[in-house]
N, C-alpha and C positions, 0 to 999 in steps of 0.2 A: 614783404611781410616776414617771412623767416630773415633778414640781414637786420631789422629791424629787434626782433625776438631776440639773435642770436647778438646784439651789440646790447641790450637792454640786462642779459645774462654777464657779460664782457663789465660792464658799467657797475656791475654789482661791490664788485671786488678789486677794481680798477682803481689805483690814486696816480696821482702826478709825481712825479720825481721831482725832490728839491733840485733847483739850478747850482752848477758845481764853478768856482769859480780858477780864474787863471792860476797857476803858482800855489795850487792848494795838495796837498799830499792824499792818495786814494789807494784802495786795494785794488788789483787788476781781477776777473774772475778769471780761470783757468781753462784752456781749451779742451782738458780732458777734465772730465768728473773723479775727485778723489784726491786729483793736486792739489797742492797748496795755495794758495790768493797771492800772488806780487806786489809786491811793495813800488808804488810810481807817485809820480809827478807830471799835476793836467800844465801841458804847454800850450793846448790853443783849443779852444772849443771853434768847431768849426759848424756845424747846425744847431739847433736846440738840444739835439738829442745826440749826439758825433764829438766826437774829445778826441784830440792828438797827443797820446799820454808817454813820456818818458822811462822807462823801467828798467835799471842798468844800464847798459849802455847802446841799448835800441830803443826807439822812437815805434810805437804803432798806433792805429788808428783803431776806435775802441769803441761801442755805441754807449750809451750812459745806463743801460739797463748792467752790463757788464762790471758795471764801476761802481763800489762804495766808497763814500770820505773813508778817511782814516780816524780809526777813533781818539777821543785829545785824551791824554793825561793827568790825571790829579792836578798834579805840577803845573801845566799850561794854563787848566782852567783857573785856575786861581790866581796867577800873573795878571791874566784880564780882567779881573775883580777890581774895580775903583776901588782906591784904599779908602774912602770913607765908609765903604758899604763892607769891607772888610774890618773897619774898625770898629763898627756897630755891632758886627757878628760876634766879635771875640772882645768883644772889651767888660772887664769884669766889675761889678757895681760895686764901688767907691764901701769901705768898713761901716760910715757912718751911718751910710741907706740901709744896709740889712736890717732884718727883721731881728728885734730883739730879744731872746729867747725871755727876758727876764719879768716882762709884759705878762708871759701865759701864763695861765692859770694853773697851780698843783695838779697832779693828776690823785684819785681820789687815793688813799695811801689803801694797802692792802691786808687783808684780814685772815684769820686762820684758815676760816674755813675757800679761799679762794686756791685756784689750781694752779702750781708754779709750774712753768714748762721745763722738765729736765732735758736737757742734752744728750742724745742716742748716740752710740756706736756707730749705728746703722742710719747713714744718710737718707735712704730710701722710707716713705712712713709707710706703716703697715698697712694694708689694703682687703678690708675685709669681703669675701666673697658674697653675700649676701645682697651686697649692692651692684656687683659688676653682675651681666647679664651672660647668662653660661654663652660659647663660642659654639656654633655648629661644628658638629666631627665630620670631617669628611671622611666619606664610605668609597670603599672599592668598588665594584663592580659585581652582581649577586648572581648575573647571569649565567651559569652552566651552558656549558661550550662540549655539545659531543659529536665527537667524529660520524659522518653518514654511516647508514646501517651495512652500505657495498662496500664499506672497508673492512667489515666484521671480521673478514677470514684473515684481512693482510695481515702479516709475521715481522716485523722488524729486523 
């Protein structure tokens, strides 16, 4: 019952680790907490979970909870991009297809009495207080703090 409970607890927040493959580039985790992650290369997985990973110029043996891939690059991931799906993404629609500005309709012309927006000095617009909601002040502390009365006599 409790192995049960206590794997049921375990299972909650439990996922599988992706499978890491041969000749693929990984961080090593560090034997002391604080160091920095190594920089390696998996040379042989040897259990599901056991990688014999390369890291300068020593060879150790490493469990896969120790191990993350190494993250790709801009640059990489977009090398692997089929160039057709790349030239979907970036290819700019031909003058003829745009939209014709000359199609739309006037917009209504404008009149005296309508507000022209001038141009401020002051990038920031002005913020009248009436709408923002006043900010709590924070207080000190109100409580009077006096020494016991058996210190009455003591003299400094």
């Amino acid at each position: 019952m409790k192995r049960q409970k206590a794997k049921s607890y375990h299972d909650r927040t439990a996922h599988p680790l992706p499978l890491l493959e041969v000749g693929q580039e990984v961080r090593v985790a560090p034997l002391q907490k604080g160091k920095p992650w190594q920089a390696g290369t998996l040379v042989e997985q040897l259990s599901d979970r056991s990688y014999r990973v390369k890291t300068g110029s020593e060879t150790i043996h490493q469990n896969r909870q120790f191990l993350k891939p190494k993250e790709q690059s801009a640059s990489s991931i977009a090398s692997k991009v089929s160039p057709e799906v790349a030239k979907e993404q970036f290819v700019a629609t031909p003058p003829d297809q745009k939209e014709d500005s000359s199609n739309l309709p006037d917009p209504a012309p404008r009149t005296s009495t309508d507000q022209v927006p001038v141009a401020s000095s002051d990038p920031v617009p002005d913020i009248s207080t009436d709408h923002v909601p006043a900010m709590p002040v924070k207080c000190t502390r109100t409580r009077v703090v006096k020494p016991p009365k058996r210190f009455k006599d003591f003299v400094n």
